[in-house]
Residue frames relative to the residue before (quaternion, step in Angstrom):
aa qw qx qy qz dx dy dz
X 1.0000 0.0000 0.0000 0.0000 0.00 0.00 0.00
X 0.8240 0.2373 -0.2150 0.4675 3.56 1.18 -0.32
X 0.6157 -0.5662 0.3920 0.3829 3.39 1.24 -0.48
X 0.5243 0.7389 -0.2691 0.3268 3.15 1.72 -0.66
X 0.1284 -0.7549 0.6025 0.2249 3.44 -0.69 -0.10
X 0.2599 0.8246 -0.4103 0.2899 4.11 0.19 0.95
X 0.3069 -0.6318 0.6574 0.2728 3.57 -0.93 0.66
X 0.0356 0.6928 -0.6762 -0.2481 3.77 -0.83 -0.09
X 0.8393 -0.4247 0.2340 0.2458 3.74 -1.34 0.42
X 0.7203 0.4385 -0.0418 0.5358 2.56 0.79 -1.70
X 0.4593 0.5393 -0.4446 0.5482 3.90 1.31 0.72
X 0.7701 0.4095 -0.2132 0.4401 2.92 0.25 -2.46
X 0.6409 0.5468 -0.5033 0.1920 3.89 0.33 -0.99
X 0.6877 0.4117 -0.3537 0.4822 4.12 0.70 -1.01
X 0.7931 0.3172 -0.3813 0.3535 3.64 0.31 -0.19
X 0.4264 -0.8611 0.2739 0.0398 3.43 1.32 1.51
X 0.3881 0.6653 -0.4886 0.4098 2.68 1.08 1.49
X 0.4823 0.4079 -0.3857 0.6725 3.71 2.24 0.69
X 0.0940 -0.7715 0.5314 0.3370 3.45 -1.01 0.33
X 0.6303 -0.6900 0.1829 0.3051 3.12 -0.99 1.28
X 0.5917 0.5931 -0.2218 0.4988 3.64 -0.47 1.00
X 0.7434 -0.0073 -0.0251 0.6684 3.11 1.60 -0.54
X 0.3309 -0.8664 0.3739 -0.0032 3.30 -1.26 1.55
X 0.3442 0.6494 -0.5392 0.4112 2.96 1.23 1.75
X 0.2410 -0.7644 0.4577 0.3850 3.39 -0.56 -0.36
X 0.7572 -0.5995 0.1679 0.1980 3.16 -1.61 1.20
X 0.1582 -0.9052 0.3247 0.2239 3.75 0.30 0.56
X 0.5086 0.6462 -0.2444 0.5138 2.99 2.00 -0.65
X 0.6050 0.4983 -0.3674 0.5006 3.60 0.85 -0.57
X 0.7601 0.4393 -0.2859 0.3841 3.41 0.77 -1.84
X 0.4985 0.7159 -0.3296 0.3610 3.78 1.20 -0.34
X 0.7994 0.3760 -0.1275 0.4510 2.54 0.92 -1.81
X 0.5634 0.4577 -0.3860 0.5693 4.06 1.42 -0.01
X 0.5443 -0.7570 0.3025 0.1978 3.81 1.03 0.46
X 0.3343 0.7948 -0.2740 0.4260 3.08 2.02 0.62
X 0.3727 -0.7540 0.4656 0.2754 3.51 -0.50 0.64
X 0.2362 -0.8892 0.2980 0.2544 3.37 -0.37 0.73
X 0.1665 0.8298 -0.3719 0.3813 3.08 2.11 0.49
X 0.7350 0.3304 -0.2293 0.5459 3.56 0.44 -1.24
X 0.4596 0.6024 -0.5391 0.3677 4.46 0.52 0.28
X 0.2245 -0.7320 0.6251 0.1515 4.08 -0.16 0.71
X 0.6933 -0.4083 0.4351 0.4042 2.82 -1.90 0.65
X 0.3470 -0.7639 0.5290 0.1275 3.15 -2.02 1.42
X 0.0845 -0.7894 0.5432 0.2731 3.80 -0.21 0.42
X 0.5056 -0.5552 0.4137 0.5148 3.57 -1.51 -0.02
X 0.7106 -0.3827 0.2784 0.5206 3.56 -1.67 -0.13
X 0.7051 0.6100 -0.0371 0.3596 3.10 -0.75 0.49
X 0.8094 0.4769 -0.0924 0.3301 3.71 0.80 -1.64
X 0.2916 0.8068 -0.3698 0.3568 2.83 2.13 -0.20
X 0.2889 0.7427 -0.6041 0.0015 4.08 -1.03 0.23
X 0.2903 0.8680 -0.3669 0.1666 3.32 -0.50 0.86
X 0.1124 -0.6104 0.6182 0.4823 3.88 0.42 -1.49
X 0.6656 -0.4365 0.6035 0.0469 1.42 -2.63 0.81
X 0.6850 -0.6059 0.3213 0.2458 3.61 -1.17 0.36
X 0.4701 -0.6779 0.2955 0.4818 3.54 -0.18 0.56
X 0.5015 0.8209 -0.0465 0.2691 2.78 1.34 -0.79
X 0.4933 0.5258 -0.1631 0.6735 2.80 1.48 -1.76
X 0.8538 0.3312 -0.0619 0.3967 3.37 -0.81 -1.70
X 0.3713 -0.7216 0.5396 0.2241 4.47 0.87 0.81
X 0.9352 0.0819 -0.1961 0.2833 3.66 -0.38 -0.33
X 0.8651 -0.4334 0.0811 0.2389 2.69 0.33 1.88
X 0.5546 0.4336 -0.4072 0.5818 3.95 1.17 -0.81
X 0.4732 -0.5686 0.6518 0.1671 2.81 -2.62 0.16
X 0.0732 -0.7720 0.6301 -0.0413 3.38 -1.05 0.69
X 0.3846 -0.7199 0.5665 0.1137 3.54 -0.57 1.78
X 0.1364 -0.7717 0.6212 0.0020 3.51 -0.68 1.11
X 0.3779 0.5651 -0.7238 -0.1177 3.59 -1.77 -0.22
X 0.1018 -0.8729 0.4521 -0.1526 2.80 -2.00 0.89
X 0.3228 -0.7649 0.4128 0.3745 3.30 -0.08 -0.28
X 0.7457 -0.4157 0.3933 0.3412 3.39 -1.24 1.24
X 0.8986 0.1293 0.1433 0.3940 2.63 -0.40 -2.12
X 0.6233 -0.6828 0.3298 0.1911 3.10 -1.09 1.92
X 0.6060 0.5269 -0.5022 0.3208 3.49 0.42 -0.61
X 0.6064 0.6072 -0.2987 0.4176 3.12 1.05 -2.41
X 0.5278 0.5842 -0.3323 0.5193 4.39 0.61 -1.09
X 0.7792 0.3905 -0.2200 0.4382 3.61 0.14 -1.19
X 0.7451 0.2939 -0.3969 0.4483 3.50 0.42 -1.05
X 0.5329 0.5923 -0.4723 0.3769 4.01 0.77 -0.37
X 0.5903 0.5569 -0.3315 0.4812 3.76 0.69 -0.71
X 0.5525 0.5162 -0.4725 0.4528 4.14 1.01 -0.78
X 0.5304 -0.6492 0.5451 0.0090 3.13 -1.71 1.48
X 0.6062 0.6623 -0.3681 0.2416 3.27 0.97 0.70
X 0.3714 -0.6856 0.5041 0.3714 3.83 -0.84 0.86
X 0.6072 0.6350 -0.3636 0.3097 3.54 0.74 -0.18
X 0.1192 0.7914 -0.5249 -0.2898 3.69 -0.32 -0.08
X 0.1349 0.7764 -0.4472 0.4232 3.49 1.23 1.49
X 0.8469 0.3093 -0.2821 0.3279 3.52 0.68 0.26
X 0.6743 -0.4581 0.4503 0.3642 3.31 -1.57 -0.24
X 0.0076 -0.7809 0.6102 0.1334 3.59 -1.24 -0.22
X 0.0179 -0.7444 0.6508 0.1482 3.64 -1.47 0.39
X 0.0994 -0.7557 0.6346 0.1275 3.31 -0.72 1.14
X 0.4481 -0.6814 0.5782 -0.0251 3.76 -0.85 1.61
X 0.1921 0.7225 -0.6445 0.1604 2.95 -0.53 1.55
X 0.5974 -0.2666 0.2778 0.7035 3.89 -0.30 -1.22
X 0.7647 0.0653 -0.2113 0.6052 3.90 0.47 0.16
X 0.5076 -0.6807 0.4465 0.2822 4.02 -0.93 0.96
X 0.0688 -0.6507 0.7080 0.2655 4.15 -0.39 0.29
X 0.2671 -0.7324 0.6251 0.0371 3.35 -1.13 0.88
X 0.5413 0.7613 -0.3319 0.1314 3.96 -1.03 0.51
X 0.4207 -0.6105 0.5049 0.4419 3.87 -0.76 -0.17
X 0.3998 -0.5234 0.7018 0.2716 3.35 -1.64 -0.60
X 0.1013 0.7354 -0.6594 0.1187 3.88 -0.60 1.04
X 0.8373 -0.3347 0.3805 0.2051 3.30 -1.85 0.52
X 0.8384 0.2466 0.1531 0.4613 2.97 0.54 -1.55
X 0.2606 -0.7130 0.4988 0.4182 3.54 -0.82 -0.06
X 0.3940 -0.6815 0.5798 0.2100 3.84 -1.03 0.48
X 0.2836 0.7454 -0.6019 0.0403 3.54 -0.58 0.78
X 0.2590 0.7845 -0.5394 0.1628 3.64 -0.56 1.15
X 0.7035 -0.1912 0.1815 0.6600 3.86 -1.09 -0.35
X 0.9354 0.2596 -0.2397 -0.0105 2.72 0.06 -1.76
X 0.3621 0.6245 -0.4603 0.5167 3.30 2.16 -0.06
X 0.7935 0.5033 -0.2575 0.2253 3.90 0.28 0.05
X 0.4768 0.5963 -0.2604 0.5910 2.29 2.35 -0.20
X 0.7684 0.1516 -0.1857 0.5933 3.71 1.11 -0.84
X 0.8791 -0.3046 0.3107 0.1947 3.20 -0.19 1.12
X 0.7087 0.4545 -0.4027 0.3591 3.72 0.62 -0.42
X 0.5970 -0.6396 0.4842 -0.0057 3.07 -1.75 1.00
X 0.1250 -0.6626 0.6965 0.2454 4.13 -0.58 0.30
X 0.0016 -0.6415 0.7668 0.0198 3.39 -1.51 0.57
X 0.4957 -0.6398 0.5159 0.2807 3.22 -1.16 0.51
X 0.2310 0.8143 -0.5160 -0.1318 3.41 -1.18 -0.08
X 0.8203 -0.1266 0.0640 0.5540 3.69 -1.37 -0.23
X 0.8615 0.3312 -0.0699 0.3785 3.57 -1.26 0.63
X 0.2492 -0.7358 0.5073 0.3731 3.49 1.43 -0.46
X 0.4235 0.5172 -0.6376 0.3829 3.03 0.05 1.77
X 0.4393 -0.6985 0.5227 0.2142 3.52 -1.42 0.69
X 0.4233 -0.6842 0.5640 0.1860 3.36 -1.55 0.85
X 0.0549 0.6452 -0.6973 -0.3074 4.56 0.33 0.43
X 0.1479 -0.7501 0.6415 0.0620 3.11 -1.95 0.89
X 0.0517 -0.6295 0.7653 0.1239 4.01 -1.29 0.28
X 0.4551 -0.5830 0.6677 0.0854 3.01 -1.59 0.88
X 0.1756 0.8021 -0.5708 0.0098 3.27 -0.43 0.62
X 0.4756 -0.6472 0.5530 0.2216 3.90 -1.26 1.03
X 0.5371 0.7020 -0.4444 0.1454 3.12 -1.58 -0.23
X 0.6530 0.2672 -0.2844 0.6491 3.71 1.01 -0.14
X 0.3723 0.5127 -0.5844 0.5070 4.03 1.52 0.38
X 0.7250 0.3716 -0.3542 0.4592 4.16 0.53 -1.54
X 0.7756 0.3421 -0.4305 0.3100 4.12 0.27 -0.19
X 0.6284 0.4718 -0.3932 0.4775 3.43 1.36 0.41
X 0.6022 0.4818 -0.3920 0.5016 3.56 1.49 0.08
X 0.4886 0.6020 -0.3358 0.5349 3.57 1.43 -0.54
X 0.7456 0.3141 -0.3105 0.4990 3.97 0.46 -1.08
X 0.6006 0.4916 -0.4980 0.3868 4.05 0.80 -0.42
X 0.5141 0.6676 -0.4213 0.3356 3.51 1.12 -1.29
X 0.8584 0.3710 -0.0765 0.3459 3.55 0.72 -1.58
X 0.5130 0.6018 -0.3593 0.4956 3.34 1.60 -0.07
X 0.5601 0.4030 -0.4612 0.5578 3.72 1.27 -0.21
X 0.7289 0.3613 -0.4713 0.3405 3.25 -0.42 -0.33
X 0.5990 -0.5498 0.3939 0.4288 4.09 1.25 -0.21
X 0.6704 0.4370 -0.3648 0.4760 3.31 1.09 0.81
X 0.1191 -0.7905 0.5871 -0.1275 3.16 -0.10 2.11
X 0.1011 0.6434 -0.7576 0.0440 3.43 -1.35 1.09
X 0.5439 -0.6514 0.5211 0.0918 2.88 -2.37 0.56
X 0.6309 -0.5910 0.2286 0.4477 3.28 -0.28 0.38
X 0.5910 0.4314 -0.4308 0.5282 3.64 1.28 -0.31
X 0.5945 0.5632 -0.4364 0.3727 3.81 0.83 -0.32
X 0.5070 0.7327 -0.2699 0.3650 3.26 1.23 -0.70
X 0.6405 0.5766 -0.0533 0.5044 2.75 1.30 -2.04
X 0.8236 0.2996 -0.1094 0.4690 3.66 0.67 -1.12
X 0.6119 0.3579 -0.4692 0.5266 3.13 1.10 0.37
X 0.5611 0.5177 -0.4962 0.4134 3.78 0.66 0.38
X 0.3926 0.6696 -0.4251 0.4657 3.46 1.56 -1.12
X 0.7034 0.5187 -0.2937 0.3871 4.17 0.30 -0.78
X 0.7382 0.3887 -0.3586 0.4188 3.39 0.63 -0.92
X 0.6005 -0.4615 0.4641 0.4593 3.62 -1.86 -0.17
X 0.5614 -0.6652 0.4224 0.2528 3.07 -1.26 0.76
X 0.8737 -0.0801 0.0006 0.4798 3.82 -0.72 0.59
X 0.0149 0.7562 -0.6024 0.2551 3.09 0.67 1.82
X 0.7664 -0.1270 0.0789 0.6247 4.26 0.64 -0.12
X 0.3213 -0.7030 0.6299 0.0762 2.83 -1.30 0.46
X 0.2409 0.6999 -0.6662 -0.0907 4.10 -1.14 0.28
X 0.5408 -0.4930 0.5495 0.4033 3.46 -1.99 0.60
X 0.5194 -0.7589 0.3895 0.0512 3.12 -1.18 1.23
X 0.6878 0.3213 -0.1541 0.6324 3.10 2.19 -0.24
X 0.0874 -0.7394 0.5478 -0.3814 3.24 1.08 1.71
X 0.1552 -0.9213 0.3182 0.1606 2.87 -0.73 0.55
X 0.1784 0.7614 -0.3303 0.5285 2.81 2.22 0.96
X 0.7447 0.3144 -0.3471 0.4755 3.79 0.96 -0.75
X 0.4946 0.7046 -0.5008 0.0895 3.83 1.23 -0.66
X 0.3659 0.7836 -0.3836 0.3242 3.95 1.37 -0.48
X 0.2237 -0.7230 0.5436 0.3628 3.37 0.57 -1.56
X 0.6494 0.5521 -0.3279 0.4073 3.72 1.24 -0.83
X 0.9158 -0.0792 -0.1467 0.3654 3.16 -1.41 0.94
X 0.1245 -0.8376 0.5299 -0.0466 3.34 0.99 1.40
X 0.7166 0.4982 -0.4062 0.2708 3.84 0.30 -0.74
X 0.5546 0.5965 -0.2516 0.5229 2.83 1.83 -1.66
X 0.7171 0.5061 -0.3672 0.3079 3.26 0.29 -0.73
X 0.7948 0.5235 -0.0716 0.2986 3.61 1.24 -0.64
X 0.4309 0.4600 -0.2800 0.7241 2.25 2.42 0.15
X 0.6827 0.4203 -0.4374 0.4074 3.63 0.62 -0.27
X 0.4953 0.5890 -0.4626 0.4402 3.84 1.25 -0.35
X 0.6014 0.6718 -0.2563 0.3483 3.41 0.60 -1.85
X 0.7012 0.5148 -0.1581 0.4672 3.55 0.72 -2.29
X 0.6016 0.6146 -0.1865 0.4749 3.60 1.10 -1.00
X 0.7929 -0.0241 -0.1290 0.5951 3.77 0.53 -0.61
X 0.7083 -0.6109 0.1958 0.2945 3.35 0.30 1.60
X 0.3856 0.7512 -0.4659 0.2645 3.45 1.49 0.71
X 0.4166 -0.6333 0.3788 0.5310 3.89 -1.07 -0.89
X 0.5352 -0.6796 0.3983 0.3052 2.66 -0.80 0.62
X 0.3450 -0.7256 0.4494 0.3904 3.58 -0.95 -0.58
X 0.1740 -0.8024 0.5422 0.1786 3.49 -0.57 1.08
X 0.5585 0.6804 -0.2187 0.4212 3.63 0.72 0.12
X 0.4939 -0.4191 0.6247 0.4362 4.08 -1.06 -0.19
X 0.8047 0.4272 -0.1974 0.3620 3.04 -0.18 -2.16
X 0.5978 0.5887 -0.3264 0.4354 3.83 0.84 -0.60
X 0.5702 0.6203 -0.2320 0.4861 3.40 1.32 -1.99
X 0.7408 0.3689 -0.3163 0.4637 3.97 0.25 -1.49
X 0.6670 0.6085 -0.3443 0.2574 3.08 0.66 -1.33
X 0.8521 0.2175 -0.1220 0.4601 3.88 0.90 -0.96
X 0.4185 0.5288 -0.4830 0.5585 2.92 1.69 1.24
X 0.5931 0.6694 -0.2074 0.3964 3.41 1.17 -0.54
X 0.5985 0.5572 -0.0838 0.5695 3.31 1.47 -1.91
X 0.7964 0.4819 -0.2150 0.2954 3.13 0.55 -1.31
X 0.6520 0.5253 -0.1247 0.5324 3.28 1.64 -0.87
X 0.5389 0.6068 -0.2756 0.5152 3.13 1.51 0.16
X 0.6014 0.5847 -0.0217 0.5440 3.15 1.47 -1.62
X 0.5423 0.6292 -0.1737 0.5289 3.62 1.99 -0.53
X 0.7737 0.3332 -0.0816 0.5326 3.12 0.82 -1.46
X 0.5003 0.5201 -0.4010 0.5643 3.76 1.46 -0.41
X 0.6943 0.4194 -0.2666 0.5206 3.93 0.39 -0.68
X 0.7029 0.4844 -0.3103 0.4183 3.76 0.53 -0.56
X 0.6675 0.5341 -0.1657 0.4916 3.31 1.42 -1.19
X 0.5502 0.5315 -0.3145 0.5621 3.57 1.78 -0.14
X 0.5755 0.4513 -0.3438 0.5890 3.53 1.12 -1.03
X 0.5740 0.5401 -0.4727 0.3943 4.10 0.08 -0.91
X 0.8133 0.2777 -0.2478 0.4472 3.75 0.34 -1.49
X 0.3939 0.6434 -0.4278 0.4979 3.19 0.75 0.46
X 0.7932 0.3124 -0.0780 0.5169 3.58 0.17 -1.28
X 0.7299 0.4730 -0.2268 0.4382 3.58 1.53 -0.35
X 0.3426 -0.8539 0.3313 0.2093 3.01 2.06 -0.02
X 0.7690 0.1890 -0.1251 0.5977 3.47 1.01 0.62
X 0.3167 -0.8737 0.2632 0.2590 3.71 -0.42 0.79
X 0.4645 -0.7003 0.4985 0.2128 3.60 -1.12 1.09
X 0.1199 -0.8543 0.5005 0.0724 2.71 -1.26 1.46
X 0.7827 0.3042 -0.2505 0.4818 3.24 0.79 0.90
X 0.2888 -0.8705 0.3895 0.0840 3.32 -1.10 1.02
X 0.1021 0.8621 -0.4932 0.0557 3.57 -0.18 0.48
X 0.2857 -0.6295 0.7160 -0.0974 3.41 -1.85 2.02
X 0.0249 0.6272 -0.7462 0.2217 2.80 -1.21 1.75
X 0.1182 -0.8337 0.4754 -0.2549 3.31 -1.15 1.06
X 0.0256 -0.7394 0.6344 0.2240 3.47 -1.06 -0.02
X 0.6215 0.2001 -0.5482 0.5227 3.83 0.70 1.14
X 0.8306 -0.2458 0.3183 0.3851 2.87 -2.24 0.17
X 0.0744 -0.8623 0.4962 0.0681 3.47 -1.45 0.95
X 0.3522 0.7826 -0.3629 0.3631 2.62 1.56 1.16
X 0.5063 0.6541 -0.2106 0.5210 2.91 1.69 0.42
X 0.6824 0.2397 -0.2057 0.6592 3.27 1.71 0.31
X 0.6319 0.6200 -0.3043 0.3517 3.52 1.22 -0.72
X 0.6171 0.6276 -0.0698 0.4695 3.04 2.08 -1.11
X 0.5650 0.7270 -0.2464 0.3025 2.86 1.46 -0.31
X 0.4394 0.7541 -0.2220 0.4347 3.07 2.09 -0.28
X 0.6075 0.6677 -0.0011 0.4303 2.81 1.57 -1.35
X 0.7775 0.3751 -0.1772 0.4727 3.30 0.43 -1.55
């Protein structure tokens, strides 16, 4: 999009080949993955990029001075509208990156035990992230049924959970039994059937404790966050490029 050639941070930091904290990149690692380290371009911080965009890019022909961040999340959570830097965030793609924004990076047991991630971002600050699944199982759940000729929309989705009973089982959404995408329902009734739960014999049942459950995700993650943030957050905020009525609703159901 610019012409540039450039690592920016907020790339190189999750594929941990920078250690976080310092903006060189790691040669011992790259050495030790047998990679020359000749072919690693110049690293900028998040952010430090300034330049334009390509005519190309942008069709009629003007210029437009740009900086940014690489990586989309780090982009997304800067855009939140908040005077606080007291909260959480979920940015909502096909899987949810979940997290705060802190000073520092955090590396210890317990970020290694669950999974969370430093990313760089704007300012030399650090995004702690968890990946988290679940709009991968309600978009493998709606492809599943569109072969067979049964097409719904994401409010249908929504309103055919509205039907079922509420918290009838419950599975961890980043199992790694659902990461496949294939026969998600079957698959959620065979978790459920497995730890003596009900299952769901239904759609509306199927969304419904894929729905709950991913909720029940972000309620547990957001406990691990104030934890790792060492003081408590007082405000959430979902930002996205799908529908978020699939989590907002969740109040509801």
């Amino acid at each position: 999009m610019t012409g540039e050639l450039f690592s920016d941070a907020s790339i190189v930091s999750p594929g941990q080949i920078m250690a976080p904290g310092n903006m060189n990149w790691n040669k011992d690692i790259i050495n030790l993955l047998g990679i020359d380290t000749s072919l690693f371009p110049k690293m900028h911080e998040c952010g430090a990029y300034k330049g334009k965009l390509l005519h190309s890019v942008l069709g009629d022909g003007s210029e437009v001075d740009v900086s940014f961040a690489i990586h989309d999340t780090a982009s997304a959570v800067e855009a939140i509208p908040s005077k606080s830097e007291m909260f959480a965030f979920i940015s909502v793609v096909t899987w949810s990156l979940m997290g705060i924004k802190t000073d520092k990076p955090i590396v210890n047991d317990y970020t290694y035990e669950n999974l969370f991630s430093n990313i760089y971002t704007f300012n030399n600050k650090f995004l702690i992230l968890k990946n988290i699944m679940g709009t991968w199982m309600l978009e493998s759940c709606k492809k599943q049924w569109e072969a067979k000729g049964e097409t719904y929309n994401w409010d249908e989705l929504i309103s055919l959970a509205e039907r079922a009973k509420d918290f009838e089982a419950y599975i961890d959404v980043n199992d790694e039994m659902f990461f496949s995408g294939i026969d998600i329902p079957e698959k959620v009734s065979e978790y459920c059937e497995k730890r003596n739960q009900t299952a769901p014999q239904t759609k509306s049942e199927t969304i419904r404790v894929i729905v709950e459950s991913m909720a029940m995700k972000f309620k547990e993650t957001f406990d691990k966050l104030e934890k790792l943030h060492g003081e408590k957050l007082d405000m959430l905020h979902i930002v996205g490029a799908l529908k978020t009525e699939c989590f907002v609703n969740v109040r509801r159901i």
